[in-house]
N, C-alpha and C positions, 0 to 999 in steps of 0.2 A: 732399749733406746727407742723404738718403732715403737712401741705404746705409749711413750712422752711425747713424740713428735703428732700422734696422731690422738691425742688429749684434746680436750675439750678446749686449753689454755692455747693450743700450739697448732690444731689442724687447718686455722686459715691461714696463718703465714706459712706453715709447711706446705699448702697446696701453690701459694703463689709463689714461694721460692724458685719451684723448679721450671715454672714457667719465667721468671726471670730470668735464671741462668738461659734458658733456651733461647730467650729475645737476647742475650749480652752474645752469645757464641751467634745466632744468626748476623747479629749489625758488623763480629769479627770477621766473621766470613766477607760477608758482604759488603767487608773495605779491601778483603783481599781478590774480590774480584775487581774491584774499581782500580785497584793497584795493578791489575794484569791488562784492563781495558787501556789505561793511563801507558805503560809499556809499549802495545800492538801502537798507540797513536803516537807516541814518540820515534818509534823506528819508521812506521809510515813517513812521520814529517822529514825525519834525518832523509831517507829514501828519498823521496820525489825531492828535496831542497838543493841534491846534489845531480840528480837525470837532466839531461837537455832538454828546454823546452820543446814541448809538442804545437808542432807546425798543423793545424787544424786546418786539412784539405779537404778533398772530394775520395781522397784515396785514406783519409786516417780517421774517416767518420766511422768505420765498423769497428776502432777499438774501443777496448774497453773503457769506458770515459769516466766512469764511476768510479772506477779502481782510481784515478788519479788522481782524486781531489786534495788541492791545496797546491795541485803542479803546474809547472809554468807553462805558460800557453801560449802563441802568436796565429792568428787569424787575419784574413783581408776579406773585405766583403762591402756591401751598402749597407746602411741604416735601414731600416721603414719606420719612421717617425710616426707616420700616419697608425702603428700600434703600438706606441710606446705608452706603459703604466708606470704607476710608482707604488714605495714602497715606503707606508705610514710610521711613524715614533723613532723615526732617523735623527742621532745628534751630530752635530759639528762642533766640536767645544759643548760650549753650556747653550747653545745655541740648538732647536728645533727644526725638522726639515724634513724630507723624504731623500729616497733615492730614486734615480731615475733609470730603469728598464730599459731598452730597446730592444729587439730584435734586429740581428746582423743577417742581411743575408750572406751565406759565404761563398765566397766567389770559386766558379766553377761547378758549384751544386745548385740543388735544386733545396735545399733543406737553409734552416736560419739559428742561429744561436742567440741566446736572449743574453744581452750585455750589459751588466752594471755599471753604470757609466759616473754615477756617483751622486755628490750631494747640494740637493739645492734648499734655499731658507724655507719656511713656512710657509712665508706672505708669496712668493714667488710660485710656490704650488697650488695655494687656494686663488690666485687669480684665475689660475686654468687656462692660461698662455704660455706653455713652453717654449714657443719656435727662436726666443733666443738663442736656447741649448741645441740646438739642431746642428748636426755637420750632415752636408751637401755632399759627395761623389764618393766616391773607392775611398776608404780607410784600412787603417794597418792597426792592428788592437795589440798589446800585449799585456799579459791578465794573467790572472789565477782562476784555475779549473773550481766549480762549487756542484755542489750536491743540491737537489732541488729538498725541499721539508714539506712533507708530508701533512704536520700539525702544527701549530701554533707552540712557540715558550711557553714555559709553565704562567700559567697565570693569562695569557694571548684570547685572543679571538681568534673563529674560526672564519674563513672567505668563504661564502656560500659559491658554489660553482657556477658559471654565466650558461644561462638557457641560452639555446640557438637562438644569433642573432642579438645577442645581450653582450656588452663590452663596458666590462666593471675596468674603469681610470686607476682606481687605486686600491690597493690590496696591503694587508698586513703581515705577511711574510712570501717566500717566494715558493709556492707550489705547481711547478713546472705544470705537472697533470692538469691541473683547474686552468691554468690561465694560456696554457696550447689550445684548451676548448674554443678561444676568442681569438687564435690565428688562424689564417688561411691557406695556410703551407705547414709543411713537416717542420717541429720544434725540437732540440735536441734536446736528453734528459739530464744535462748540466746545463750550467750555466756559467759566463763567466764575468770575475770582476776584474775590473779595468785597474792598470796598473798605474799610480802615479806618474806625469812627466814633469820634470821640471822646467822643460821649457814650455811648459804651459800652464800657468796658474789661475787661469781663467775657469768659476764654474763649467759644470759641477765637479766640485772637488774631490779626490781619488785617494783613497787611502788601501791599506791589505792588511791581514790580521798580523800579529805578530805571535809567537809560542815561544812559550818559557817552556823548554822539554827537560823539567823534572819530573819526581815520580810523586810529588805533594807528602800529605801528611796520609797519605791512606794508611802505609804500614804502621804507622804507630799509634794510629785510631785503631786498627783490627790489634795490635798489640795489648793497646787501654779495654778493650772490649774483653778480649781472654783475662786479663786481670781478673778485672771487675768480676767475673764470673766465676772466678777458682777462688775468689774472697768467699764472694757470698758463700756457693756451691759447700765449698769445704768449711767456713766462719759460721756458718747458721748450725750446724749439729753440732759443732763445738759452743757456740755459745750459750744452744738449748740447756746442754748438759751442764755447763759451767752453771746456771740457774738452776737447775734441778739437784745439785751437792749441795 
């Protein structure tokens, strides 16, 4: 049989076979790790959707802030407008816009929290006059804890980093690191987004992610993938030989 498969007839498909089997068992594998990723992120959401929100003081800045994200949050603090950016290819409906950034200082510290405050139209952002959206004195936030990103979505642009003394307005995702270069005080490495109120429907408008915590179709994409590969793997030297009688 090993001197039909490796014929003159049969020695390219017999060398590409086994690298096929190899790429169907990698892409199975590698639904059953997205299936165990999909898991860790489900039990996280279940977690923090049921803990108390975290009261963001001067005494609950050294926890772990990372570890919580997507957890409920309450902070009081001032605005500083005077370094507020935004955040490019934001929709509201079928509608165009950014989001709007602040920095919160939080009361009692010395440190600020960068606050998604939500959504305003296009025309509204290329004026380049915010101070409508502005809130004036002590505020009370409550939000969802975020993770700063590092890189751009697939397909994104990257924000070049602001040289000393450079204050880039608008930015295309939220990279905590880059855009603390262009504060003046200590920034924290979350951030958070502002939670809807209904008693207030006034831009910018507040919305929160929602999760569907299922575990998707991974397992039965790594299932179709081991298929697919115990066909070939095992169907290709049976069918050599079936041609060869």
């Amino acid at each position: 049989m090993l001197k039909i498969l490796f014929s003159r007839r049969w020695i390219i498909p017999t060398l590409v076979v086994p690298l096929a089997v190899a790429v169907m068992l990698r892409l199975g594998f590698w639904q059953l790790d997205r299936l165990e990723q999909r898991r860790a992120f489900n039990a996280h959401i279940a977690a923090v959707s049921v803990a108390p929100p975290l009261d963001l003081t001067a005494d609950s800045l050294d926890s772990d802030l990372q570890s919580m994200e997507y957890g409920a949050v309450n902070v009081s603090g001032e605005y500083d407008h005077g370094h507020e950016i935004a955040i490019r290819n934001q929709a509201w409906g079928d509608q165009p816009g950014v989001h709007l950034l602040t920095p919160l200082k939080i009361a009692g510290s010395d440190q600020a929290v960068l606050v998604d405050r939500g959504w305003i139209p296009l025309e509204a952002y290329q004026s380049g006059d915010w101070t409508a959206y502005e809130v004036a004195g002590s505020v009370a936030i409550k939000g969802m804890l975020r993770l700063s990103q590092t890189e751009p979505a697939l397909g994104g642009r990257p924000d070049p980093t602001p040289q000393p003394g450079e204050t880039l307005r608008a930015w295309n995702f939220v990279n905590l690191q880059a855009i603390a270069q262009q504060i003046p005080y200590p920034l924290l490495n979350i951030y958070i987004q502002q939670a809807p109120d209904v008693a207030n429907l006034q831009m910018p408008y507040r919305s929160l992610p929602e999760f569907e915590l299922t575990e998707g179709p991974h397992l039965g994409y790594a299932v179709q993938w081991f298929i697919f590969a115990t066909i070939l793997g095992v169907g290709y030297p049976m069918y050599v030989r079936r041609e060869n009688t």
